[in-house]
C-alpha positions in Angstrom: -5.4 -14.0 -28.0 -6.6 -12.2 -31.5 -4.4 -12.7 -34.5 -4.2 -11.5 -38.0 -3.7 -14.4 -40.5 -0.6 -13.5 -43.2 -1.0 -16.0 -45.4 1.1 -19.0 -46.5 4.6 -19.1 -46.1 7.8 -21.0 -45.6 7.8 -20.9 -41.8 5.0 -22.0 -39.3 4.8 -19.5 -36.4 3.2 -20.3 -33.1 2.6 -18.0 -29.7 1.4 -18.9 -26.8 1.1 -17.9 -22.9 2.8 -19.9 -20.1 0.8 -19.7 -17.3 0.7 -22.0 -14.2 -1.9 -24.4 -14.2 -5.1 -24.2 -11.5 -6.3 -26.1 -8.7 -10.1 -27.3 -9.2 -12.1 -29.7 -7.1 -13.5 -32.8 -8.5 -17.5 -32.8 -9.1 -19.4 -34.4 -6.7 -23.1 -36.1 -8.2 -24.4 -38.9 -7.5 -27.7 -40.3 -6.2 -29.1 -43.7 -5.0 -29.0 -46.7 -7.6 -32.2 -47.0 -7.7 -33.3 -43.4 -8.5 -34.4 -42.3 -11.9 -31.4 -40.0 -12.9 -28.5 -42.3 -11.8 -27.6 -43.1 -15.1 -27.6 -38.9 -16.6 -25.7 -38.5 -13.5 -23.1 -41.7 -14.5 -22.9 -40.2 -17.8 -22.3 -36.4 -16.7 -19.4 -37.7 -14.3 -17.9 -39.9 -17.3 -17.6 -37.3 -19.1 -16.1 -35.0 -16.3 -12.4 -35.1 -16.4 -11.6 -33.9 -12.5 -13.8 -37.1 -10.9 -12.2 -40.6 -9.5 -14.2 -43.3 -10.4 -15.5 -44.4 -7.2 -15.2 -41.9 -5.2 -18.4 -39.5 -6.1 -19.4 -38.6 -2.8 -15.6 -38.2 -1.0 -14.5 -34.4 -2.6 -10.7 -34.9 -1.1 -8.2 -33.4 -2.7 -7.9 -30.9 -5.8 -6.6 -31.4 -9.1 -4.6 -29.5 -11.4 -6.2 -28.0 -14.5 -4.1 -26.9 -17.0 -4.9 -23.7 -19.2 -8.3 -24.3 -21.5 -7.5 -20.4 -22.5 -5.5 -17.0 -22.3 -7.2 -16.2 -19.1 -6.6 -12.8 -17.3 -3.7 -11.0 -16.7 -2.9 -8.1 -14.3 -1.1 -5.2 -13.7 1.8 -5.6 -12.3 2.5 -9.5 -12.8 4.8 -10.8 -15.4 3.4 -11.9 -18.7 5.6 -15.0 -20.2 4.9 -16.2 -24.0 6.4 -19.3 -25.9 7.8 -18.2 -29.5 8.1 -21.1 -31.9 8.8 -21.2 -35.7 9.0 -24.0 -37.4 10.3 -25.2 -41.1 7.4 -27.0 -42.7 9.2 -27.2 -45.8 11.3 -30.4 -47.3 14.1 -27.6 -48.2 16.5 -25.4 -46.0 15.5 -22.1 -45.3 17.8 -19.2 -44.5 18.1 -15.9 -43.0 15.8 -16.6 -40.4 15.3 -14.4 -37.9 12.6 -13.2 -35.1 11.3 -10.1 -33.2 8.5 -9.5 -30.5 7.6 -6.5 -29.7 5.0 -5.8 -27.3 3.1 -2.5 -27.7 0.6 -0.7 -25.2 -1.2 2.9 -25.2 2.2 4.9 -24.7 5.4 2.7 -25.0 6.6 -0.4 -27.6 9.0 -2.3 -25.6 11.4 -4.9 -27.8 11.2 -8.2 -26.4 13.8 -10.1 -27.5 16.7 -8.1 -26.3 19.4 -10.6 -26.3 21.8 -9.9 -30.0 21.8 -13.6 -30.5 18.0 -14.1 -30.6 17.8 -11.8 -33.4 20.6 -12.9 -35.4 19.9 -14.4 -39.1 20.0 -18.5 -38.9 19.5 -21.2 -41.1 16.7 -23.4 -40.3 17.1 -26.9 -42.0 13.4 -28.9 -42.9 11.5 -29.6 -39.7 14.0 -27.8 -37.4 12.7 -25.3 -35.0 13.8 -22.3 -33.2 11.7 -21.2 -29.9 12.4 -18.5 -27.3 10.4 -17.5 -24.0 9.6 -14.1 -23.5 9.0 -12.2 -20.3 7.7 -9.2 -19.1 6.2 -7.0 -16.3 3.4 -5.0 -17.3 3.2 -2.1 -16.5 0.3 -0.3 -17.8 -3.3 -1.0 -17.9 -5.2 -1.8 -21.0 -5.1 -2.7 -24.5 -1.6 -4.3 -25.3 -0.8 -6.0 -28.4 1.9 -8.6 -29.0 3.3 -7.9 -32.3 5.7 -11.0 -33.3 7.5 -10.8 -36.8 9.8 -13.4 -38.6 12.0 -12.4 -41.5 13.6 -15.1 -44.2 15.0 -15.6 -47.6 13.3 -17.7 -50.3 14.4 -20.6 -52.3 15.2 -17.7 -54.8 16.8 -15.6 -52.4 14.3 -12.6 -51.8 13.7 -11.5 -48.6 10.3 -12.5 -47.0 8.8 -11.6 -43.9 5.5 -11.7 -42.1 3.7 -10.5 -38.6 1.4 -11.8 -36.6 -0.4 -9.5 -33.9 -2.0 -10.8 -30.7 -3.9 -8.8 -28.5 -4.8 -9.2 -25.0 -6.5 -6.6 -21.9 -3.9 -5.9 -18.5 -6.7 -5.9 -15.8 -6.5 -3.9 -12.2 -5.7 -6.2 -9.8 -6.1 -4.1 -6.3 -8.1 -1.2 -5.4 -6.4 0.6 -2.8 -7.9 3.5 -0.4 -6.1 5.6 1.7 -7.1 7.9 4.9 -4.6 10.2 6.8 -5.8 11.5 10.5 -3.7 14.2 11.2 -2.9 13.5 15.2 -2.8 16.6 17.9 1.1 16.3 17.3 3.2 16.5 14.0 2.6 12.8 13.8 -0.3 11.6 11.6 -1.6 8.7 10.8 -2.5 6.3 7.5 -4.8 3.9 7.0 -4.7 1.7 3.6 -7.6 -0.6 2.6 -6.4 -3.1 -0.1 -9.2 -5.0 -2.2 -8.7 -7.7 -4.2 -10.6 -6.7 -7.4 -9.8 -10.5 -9.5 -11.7 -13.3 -10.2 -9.3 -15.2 -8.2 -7.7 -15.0 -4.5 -4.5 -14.3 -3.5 -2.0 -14.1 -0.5 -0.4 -10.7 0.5 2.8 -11.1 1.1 4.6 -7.7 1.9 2.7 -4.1 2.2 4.9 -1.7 3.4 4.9 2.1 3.7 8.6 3.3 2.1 9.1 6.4 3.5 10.2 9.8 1.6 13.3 11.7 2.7 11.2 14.1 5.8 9.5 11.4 7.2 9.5 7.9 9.1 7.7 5.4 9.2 6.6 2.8 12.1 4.0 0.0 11.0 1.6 -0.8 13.5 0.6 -3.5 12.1 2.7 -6.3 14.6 2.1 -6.5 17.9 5.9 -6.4 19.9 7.3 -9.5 19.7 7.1 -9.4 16.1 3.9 -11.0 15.7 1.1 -9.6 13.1 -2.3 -8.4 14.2 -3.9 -10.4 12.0 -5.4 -13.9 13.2 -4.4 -15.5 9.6 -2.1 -15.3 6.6 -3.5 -12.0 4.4 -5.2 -14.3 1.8 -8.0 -12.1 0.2 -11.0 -13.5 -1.6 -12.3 -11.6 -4.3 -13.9 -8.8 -3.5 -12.8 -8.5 0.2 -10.4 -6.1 1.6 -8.0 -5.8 4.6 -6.7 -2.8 6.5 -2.9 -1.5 7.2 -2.0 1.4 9.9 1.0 3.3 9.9 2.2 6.5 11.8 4.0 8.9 10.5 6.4 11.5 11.3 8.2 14.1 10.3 12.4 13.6 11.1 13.2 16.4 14.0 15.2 18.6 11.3 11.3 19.0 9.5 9.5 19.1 12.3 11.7 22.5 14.1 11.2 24.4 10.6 7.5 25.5 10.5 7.7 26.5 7.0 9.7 23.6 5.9 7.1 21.2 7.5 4.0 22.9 6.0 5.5 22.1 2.5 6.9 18.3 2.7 3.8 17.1 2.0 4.5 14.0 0.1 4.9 11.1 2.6 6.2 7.9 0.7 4.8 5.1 -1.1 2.9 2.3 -0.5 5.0 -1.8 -1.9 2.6 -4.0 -2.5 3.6 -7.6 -2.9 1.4 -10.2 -3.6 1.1 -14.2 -4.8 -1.6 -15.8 -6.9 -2.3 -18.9 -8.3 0.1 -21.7 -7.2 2.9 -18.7 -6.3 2.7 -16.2 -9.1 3.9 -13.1 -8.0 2.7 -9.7 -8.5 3.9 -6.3 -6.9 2.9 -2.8 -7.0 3.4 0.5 -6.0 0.8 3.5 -5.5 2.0 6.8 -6.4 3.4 9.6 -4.3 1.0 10.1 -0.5 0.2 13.4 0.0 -0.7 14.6 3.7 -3.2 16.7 4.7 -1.9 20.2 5.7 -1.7 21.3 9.3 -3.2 24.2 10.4 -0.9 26.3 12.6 -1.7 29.0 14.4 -0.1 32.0 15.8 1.4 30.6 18.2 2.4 26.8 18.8 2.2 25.1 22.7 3.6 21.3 22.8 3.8 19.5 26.3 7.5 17.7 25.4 7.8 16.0 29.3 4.7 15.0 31.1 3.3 11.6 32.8 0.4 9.5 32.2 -0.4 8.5 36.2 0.1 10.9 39.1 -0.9 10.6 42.6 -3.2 12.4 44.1 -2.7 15.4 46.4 1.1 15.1 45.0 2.1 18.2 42.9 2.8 17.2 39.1 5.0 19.0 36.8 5.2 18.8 33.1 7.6 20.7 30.6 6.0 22.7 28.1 7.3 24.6 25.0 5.5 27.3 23.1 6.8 28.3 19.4 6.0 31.8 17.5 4.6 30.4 14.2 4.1 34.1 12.8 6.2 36.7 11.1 6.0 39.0 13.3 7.9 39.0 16.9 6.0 38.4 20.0 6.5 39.2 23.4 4.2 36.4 25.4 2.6 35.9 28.9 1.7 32.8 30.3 -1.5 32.4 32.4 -2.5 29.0 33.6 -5.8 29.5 35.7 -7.2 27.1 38.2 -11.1 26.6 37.9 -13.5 28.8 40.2 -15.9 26.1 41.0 -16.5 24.2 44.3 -15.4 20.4 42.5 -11.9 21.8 41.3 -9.7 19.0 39.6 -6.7 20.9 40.6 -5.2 23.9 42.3 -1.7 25.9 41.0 -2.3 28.9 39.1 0.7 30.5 37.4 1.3 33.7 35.5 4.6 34.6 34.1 6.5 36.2 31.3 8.5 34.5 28.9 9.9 37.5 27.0 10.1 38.0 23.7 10.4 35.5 20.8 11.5 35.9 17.4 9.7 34.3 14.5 10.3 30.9 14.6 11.7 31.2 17.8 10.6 28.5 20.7 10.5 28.8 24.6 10.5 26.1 27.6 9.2 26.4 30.7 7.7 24.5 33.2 3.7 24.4 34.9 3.5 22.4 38.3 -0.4 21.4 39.7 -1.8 19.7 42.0 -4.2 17.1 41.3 -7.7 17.3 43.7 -9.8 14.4 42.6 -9.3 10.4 41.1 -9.5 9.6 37.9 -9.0 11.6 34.9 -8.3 15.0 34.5 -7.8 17.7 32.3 -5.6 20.8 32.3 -6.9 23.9 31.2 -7.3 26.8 30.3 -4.3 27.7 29.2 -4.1 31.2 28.2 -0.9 33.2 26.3 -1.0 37.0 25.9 1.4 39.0 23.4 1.7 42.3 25.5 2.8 43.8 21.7 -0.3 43.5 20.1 -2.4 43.0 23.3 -3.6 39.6 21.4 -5.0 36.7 23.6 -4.6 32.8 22.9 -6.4 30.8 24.5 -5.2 26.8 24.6 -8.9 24.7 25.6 -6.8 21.5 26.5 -3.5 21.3 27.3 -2.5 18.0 29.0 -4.9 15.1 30.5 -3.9 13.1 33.4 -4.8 10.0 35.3 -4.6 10.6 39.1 -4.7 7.2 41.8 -4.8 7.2 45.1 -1.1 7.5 47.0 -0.5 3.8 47.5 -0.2 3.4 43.9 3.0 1.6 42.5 5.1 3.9 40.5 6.5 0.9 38.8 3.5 1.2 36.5 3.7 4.3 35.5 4.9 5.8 32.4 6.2 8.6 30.1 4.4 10.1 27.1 6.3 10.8 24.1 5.2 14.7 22.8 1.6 16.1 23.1 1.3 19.1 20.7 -1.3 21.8 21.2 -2.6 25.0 19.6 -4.2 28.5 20.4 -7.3 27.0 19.6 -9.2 23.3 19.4 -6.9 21.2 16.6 -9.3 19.0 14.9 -9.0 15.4 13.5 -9.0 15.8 10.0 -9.5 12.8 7.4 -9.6 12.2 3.8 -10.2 9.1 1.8 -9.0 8.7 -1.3 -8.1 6.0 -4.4 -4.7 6.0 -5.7 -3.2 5.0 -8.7 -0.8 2.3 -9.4 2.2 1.6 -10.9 4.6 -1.2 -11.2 8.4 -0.4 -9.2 
């Protein structure tokens, strides 16, 4: 800390930061007796405060150090400060009262907020009052502890001086996000969190909270609870680790087209973590915006089909298309089967499903049946609006997995929602670094 001197007065003022103390290990050097620098290397561990006599070469155990300065402090943990003033004086002083204030770029926050702490006392010779101040930071940068005590002379004039101590709130994390939008109204998130201190620390919560259109599922357990990663998230400085989330929009969003296209903000990102000896910190990044989807004309999602079918077996799967335009429409669907001599599948279908308003969705069903093992893929799909005599053409529709007959259906399984579009949907991503705030 930097202070301003004010001068000589009654009262003795004193400030300084609690902080925890830190683990260090004990020095190992030593050498053979009868080598030339055993005795610079007796005197350099004399004068060493963390080594045990006798033990130079065993480096068990760590010791703790307290604080040989102000050290670093970062956004988001809680800065604590020990006032003291003190009567140096062989006389009674009265009308003593202090205030800390603690001033960054934008806001001055009072820091003694309790009535009695800034009430007028009368401090008798060598008395002392003392308070402990905390506080969260919340901004980075320049912030300047301004502490100011006020008394009465021997005469009875009012007296008062400041003293101004200024310190730097550092940027503990540096977080980077990526959304994948998914070929359903699902996407996905993917936060990197780097520990940017001199010092490491534990993670000890990151969680996505959700805004009002969406929810959230972590993927970052496996199902019984347990977490993905091998060890406790302690980060070293400078390293990073990864959190995946999916995201989706609740079912009253996800039926209004228009509605869905404009909640783009997706939550928040709670980060908790703990730092030297259990010091906690926590953050919170500002507002996630998703990437936009890109709908079409016309909107095709496969709502009710398997993963494993058997071969030569026919396979049905429920399909919905939506009208994602202004304007009516008045669709045909055509589902072709390939004119080649190694055809995955035979069923062709064509058929009407009348007209749909904008906005407006449709189900109906498609049955196939698979030709050949292994994976397969349905398509093309093809939707004609007989009002505009406009053609959509769906490239991939639904992909299957077909085994042979004696295949236990006990390991099959249902697929949530597949969601396709009049043309190829691709992945998009975007990586970017957020801001943070404290909660």
């Amino acid at each position: 800390m930097q202070n301003v001197d004010q001068g000589e007065h009654m009262l003795a003022l004193k400030v300084m930061r609690l902080t925890r103390p830190t683990l260090v290990s004990p020095q190992v050097i030593t050498c053979e007796v009868k080598d030339m620098p055993q005795s610079s290397f007796r005197q350099v561990l004399d004068n060493e405060g963390t080594t045990v006599s006798g033990a130079e070469t065993v480096a068990a155990g760590q010791f703790m150090l307290l604080p040989q300065s102000f050290g670093n402090i970062y956004l988001g943990e809680t800065f604590a400060s020990y006032i003291c003033v003190h009567n140096c004086t062989t006389h009674p002083v009265e009308g003593v009262s202090v205030k800390a204030d603690l001033q960054s770029n934008t806001t001055r926050i009072n820091l003694l907020m309790h009535e009695k702490k800034t009430q007028s006392v009368l401090l008798g010779p060598e008395e002392t009052i003392d308070d402990v101040i905390r506080y969260e930071v919340k901004e980075i940068g320049t912030h300047i502890l301004v502490c100011e005590v006020n008394y009465n002379t021997l005469a009875g004039f009012p007296q008062n001086f400041r003293k101004f101590f200024k310190f730097q709130v550092l940027k503990p994390l540096d977080v980077k996000t990526k959304f994948i939008n998914a070929e359903m109204d699902e996407c996905y998130l993917e936060a990197q969190i780097q520990n940017i201190t001199t010092g490491p620390f534990c993670l000890e919560k990151v969680e996505l909270d959700s805004s009002e259109h969406y929810t959230v599922t972590s993927l970052n357990t496996l199902p019984n609870g347990e977490s993905v990663f091998s060890t406790k998230n302690m980060l070293q400085p400078n390293n990073s680790c990864q959190f995946l989330y999916c995201i989706k929009p609740k079912p009253s969003i996800a039926k209004d087209i228009k509605e869905l296209r404009q909640a783009s903000a997706v939550g928040k990102l709670d980060i908790v973590w703990r730092s030297n000896l259990g010091e906690k910190g926590r953050l919170q990044t500002s507002q996630l915006q998703r990437l936009p989807f890109e709908y079409k004309d016309v909107r095709l999602e496969i709502i009710d089909a398997e993963n494993i079918v058997k071969i030569s077996e026919p396979f049905t799967f429920q399909c919905r298309v939506t009208n994602t335009t202004e304007r009516p429409m008045d669709l045909v669907v055509k589902l072709e089967t390939k004119l080649s001599n190694k055809c995955d599948y035979t069923g062709s279908a064509q058929f009407s499903i009348g007209n749909l308003d904008p906005g407006q969705s449709n189900e109906f069903p498609l049955t196939i049946c698979p030709n050949r093992l292994g994976l397969i893929k349905i398509s093309p799909l093809i939707l004609i609006n007989k009002l505009l005599q406009e053609k959509y053409t769906i490239d991939k529709v639904v992909d299957v997995f077909v085994v042979d007959a004696d295949y236990h259906e006990d390991s099959t399984f249902q697929i949530n929602k597949f969601v396709r579009y009049d043309n190829a949907l691709q992945v998009l991503s975007e990586e970017q670094s957020l801001s943070l705030q404290v909660v």
